[in-house]
C-alpha beads as a LAMMPS data file, in Angstrom:
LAMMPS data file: protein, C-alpha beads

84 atoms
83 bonds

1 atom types
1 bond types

-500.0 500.0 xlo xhi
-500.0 500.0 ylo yhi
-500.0 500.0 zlo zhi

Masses

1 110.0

Atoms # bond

1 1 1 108.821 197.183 250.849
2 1 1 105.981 194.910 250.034
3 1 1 107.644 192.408 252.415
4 1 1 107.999 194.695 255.349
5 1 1 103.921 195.597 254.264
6 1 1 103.073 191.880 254.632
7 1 1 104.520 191.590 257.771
8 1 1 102.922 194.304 259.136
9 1 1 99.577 193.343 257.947
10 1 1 100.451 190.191 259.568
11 1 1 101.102 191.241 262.732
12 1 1 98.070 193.631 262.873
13 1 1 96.081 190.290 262.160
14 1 1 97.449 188.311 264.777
15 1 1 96.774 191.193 267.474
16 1 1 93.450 191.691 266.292
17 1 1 92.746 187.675 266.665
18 1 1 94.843 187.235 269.850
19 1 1 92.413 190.225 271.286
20 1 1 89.195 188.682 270.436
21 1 1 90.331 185.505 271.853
22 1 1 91.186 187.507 275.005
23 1 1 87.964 189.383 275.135
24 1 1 85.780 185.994 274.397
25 1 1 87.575 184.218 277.196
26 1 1 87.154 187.484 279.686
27 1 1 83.314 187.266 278.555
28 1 1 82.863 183.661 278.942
29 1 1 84.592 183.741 282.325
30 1 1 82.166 186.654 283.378
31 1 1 78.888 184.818 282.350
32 1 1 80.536 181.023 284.372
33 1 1 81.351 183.762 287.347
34 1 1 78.246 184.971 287.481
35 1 1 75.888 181.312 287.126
36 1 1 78.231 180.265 289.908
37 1 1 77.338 182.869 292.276
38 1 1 73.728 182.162 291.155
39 1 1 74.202 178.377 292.087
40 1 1 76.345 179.332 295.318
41 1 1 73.417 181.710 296.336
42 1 1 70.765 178.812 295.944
43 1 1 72.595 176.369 297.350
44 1 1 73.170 178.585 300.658
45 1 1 69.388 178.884 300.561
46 1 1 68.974 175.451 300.629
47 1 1 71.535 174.091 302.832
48 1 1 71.995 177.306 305.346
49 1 1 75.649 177.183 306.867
50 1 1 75.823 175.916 310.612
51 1 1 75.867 178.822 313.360
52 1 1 78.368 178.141 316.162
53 1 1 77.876 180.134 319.230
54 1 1 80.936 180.440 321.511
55 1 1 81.105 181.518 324.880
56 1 1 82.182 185.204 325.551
57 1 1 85.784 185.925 326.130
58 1 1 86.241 186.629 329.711
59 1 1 88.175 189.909 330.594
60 1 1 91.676 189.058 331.885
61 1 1 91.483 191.430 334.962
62 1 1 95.329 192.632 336.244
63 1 1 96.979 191.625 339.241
64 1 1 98.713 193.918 341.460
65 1 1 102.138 193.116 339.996
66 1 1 101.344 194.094 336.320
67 1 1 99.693 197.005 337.871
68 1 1 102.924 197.615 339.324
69 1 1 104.814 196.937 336.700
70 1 1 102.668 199.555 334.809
71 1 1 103.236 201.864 336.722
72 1 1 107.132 201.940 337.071
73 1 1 106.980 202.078 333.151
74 1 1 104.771 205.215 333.312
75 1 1 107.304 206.608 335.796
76 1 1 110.513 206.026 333.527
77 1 1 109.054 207.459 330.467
78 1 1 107.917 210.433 332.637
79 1 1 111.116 210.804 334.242
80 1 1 113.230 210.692 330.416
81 1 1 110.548 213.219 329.223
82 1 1 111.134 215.707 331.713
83 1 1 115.102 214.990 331.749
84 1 1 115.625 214.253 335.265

Bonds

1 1 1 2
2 1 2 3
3 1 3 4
4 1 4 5
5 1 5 6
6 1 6 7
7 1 7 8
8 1 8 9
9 1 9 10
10 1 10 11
11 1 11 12
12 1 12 13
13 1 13 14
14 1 14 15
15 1 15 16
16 1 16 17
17 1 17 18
18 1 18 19
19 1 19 20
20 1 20 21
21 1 21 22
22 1 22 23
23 1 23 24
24 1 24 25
25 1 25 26
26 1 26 27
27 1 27 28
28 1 28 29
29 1 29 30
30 1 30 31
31 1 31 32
32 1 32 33
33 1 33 34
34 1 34 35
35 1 35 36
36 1 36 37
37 1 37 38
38 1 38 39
39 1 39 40
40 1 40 41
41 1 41 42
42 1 42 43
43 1 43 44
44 1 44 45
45 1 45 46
46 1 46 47
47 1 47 48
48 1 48 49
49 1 49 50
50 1 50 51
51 1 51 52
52 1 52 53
53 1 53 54
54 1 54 55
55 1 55 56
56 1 56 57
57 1 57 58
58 1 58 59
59 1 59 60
60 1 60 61
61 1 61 62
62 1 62 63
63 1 63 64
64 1 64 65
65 1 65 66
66 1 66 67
67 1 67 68
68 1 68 69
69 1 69 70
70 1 70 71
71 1 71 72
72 1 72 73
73 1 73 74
74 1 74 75
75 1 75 76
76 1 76 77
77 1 77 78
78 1 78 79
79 1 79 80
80 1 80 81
81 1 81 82
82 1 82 83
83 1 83 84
């Protein structure tokens, strides 16, 4: 019994110290996280990003054959809707 009771109290210790490890490392990561945004932020400050300005994208107008095309394809799904 006093085995079993050791092995327990050993295990409890090692979860307990493998959970403060975890924690510390989660808190330490936070804090670096959070000076890097604060570094990122100044530096963007500094040294604003370059603005590219493109042209507008020109409007593809149809042709009379998609139009066409359009329309026969509004016509067959009319025609298997009504059942004819």
């Amino acid at each position: 019994m006093e085995n079993f009771l050791n092995a327990i109290s050993d295990g409890v210790i090692i979860t307990v110290v493998g959970m403060l490890v975890v924690f510390a490392f989660l808190t330490i990561m936070v804090f670096a996280m959070n000076i890097t945004s604060s570094i990122v932020a100044y530096l963007n400050k500094k040294f604003p990003p370059k603005v590219i300005e493109t042209a507008p994208a020109k409007k593809k107008t149809q042709t009379g054959e998609e139009e066409m095309v359009a329309v026969a394809i509004a016509s067959i799904l009319n025609l298997q809707r009504t059942g004819r």
